[in-house]
Each structure stands twice: as C-alpha cells, then as structure tokens.
C-alpha positions, 0 to 999 in steps of 0.5 A: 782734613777729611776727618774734619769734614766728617765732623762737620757734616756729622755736626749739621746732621745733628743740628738739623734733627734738632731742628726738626724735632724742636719744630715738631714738638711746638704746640699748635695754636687753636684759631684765637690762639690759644695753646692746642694741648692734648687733653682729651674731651670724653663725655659719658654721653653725648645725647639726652631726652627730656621726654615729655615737656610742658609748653613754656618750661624750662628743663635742665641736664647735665653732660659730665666728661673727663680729661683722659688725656696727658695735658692740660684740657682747654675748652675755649667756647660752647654754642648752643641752639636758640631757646638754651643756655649752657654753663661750665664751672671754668675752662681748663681741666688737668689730665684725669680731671672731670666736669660738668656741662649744664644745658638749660632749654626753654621750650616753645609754646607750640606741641612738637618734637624738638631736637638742638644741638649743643657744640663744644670746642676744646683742644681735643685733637681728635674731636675740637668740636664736640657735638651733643644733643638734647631732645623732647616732646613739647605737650600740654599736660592738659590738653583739649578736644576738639583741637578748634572750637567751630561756632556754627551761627546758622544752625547755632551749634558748638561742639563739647570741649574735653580737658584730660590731664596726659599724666593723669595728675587730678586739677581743677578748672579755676577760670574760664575767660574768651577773647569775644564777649557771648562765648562763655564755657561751663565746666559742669563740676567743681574739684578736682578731676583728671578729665573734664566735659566743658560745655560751650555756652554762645550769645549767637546774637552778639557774634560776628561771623568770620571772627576768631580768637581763644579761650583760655582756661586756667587750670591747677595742674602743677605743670600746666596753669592755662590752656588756649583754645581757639576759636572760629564762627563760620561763615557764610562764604570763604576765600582761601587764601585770605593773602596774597603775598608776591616777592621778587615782582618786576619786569611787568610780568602777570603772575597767576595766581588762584583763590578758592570762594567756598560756600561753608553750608554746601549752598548755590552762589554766584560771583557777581564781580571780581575788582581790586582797588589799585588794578593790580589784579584782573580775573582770568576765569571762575571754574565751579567746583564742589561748594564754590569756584576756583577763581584764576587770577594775573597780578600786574605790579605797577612800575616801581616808582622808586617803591620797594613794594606795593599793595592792592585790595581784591574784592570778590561781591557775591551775588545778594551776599557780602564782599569778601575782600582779600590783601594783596602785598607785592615786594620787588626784586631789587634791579627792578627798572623805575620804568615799564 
C-alpha cells in the first residue's frame, strides 16, 4: 500500500512539473496579440542628422537592423513625429536576417533646429519600443540681411538687402516681386554670383504707413528657388501688443492688462482719450515712459448670455494724431453663470 502511494505521489510530482514547464514555455502575446517571439531588434544605429536642410525639403535615411535572435522577429507598428513617413519591406524577420527602415522627413518652412522621433514596436523583449531619432538644421541656402525690411516713410530710407549663398553654390536672381505696389527691388547685376547687394527702390507716395508684407526673390540655386523677405513701413506711433487675447474669463472679475503707445521718431505726444466700443475695457492709468506711455488697463466681460466669447474694440486717440485701435477677444470658462 505504501508503495502504491509513493507512486502516486511520485506521479502528481511529475505531473505537475509538466504542468508548470508547459505553462512557462506558452509564449507571451503583444498587446493585439499577436505572438511575442524572441527575436532580437539590433540597429546598427539609432540616430541620424541631416545636417543642413533647405526650408521645404524632403530628406531620406535609412536605419538597417538584424534579427540576432533565435525566433522569428515581429514587428508590429512604427510611429513617427509629425512632418515623416517611415516604410518597411514586411514585418516578419527569421533569426540572423536583416532589414531596412526608411524614414522620410518633410521640413518646416521656418529656420530652426529640429529633432523627432521614430518608435518601433516589435517582439524584442528586451526592447519592444525601440526608439530612434533624426535631426537637422533647417537653413535657407540663401539667405538675406537684414533679416526685416524697415521702410522709414519720413525720412524716406531703406536699408540694402544682401543675398549670400551658405554653400557658396553661385545663382542668379530671375525675379523679383513685393505684396505692395511701390516696392520694388534692384539686384544691381545679371549672372551668377554667390553674393548679391540688392537695393531696395519705394514709390514713398503710394505706401501706407503700418503696413507690411514680403518680397519674394526667386533665385536659381539648385537647392533654394524663392526666398521671402518681410517688410514693415513704420509708423508714426504703435501699440504694442496689437491683440488683446483673454481665456477662462468669468465671474465679472477685472483683469489687468498693459499696452505700450510708442512714438517710432522718439517725438513728444499725448493721449487724448482711451474708450472701447462695447465697455469692456476701462483705463487705469498712463505712466510716460521713453518714446510714449505705458498704459494700464481692467477688462470687464460682460455676462455670458449664453455666449462662449465676446469682442470689443480699444481706441486710443492721439492727441492731433490717428486713432490707434487694438481688438480684443475674450473666451469663457466653461461654468461661467449666465448672470452677473
């Protein structure tokens, strides 16, 4: 009887180390499922720069990696930053096989350092979401000074614009065309050169002063076909900020707020009054400052009746001067009462 029993329990031992054996060898399963090998994901590298990169442009590179491990590998998604697009021949990989992700990048039109990330998610254990980087320096190959065209109408001045090629790649200028009529620009010579003095030609009578726009020059360098110049014909006086923009306004509270009234030519003024259209906004005091006044200011929304924002206009007269006016726009909080 007692051998019996032996047996038996000898018998559950043993079925029950398979039991567990069986139970630790059934694969684990990624998030949707699918079957979590244990291939391994190694890149030769992980990062890239692109070094200099025209505003606009695409750029290409490619990270190679190889299965080094003893499974199959899965690779189940890759998600990439705004502006890129990444592509991959398939998605499953036998141990020691390689492959190629290619990652595209469309830069922005603005100069500045960029850096973004790309994130691959496989069944590597050890790393499921790998994580790789690409990285640059969006530049103009041509590129301007001064960096804003100033138009001075009172003393009816313009400053030269210079065009230099980064790369020292010789262009030509094949056109030249402003947002506003009376600016025109003169690059002085014709061919190609890697650095151009362009004078800046105004029809003084036909601009207004305040406004603004671009100049576009459209050039032949192989890797730059137009740059934008912008523009500004000063003014007289200016208020600063031109916008007034509120959010989470409720319960009838005042919020301060301050504008700056300037004077460009450095000229004595005066501020002869200060209203806006709806109430909204009422002055708290002008304190003179170099150039003009710093002006304080309480807005006042009114009750939201049922309104998810409201609008005023703020005009600030000069005295034997133009009326400088400034928008305001407001946005309610959300449990703001109907009622004052």
């Amino acid at each position: 009887m007692k051998r019996i029993l032996g047996v038996v329990v000898v018998c559950l031992l043993l079925l029950l180390e398979a039991g567990c054996l069986s139970e630790s060898r059934k694969p684990s399963t990624s998030p949707a499922g699918a079957v979590l090998a244990s291939g391994r994901m190694t890149f030769a590298r992980t990062e890239h720069d692109y070094g200099m990169t025209a505003p606009g442009s695409v750029r290409k590179c490619e990270f190679a990696f190889t299965n080094t491990g003893r499974d199959d590998l899965h690779v189940y998604k890759v998600e990439g930053c705004c502006g890129m697009i990444t592509r991959m021949d398939k998605q499953v990989y036998a141990p020691g096989e390689a492959g190629t992700l290619e990652v595209e990048y469309y830069a922005k039109t603005m100069p500045g350092f960029f850096k973004r990330a790309v994130y691959v998610y496989s069944s590597d254990p050890d790393n499921p979401k790998a994580r790789l980087t690409v990285e640059g320096m969006v530049a103009a190959a041509v590129t301007f000074e001064p960096n804003e065209l100033i138009l001075d109408p009172r003393r009816k001045t313009a400053p030269d614009v210079v065009l230099r090629s980064i790369d020292k790649k010789p262009f030509a200028v094949e056109q030249i065309t402003a947002s506003l009529r009376g600016i025109r620009l003169d690059p002085g010579r014709t061919g190609a050169a890697n650095r151009y003095v362009v004078r800046v030609l105004v029809d003084w009578d036909q601009l207004e002063q305040g406004a603004t726009g671009y100049v576009t020059v459209k050039t032949t360098h192989p890797d730059c076909d137009s740059v934008n110049i912008p523009f500004q014909v000063l003014s007289a006086y200016q208020a600063n900020p031109s916008f007034l923009s509120l959010f989470n306004v409720g319960g009838g509270r005042p919020i301060p707020r301050s504008i700056w009234v300037l004077n460009n030519y450095g000229e004595p003024f005066s501020i002869e009054s200060v209203k806006s259209d709806e109430g909204c906004v009422r002055p708290v005091s002008s304190t003179p400052i170099a150039n003009g006044y710093q002006l304080a200011l309480n807005v006042v929304a009114p009750p939201p009746a049922g309104q998810r924002s409201f609008k005023d206009t703020i005009s600030i007269a000069i005295r034997n001067g133009p009326v400088l006016r400034i928008e305001c726009y407001g946005v309610y909080q959300e449990d703001s009462p109907s009622k004052p």
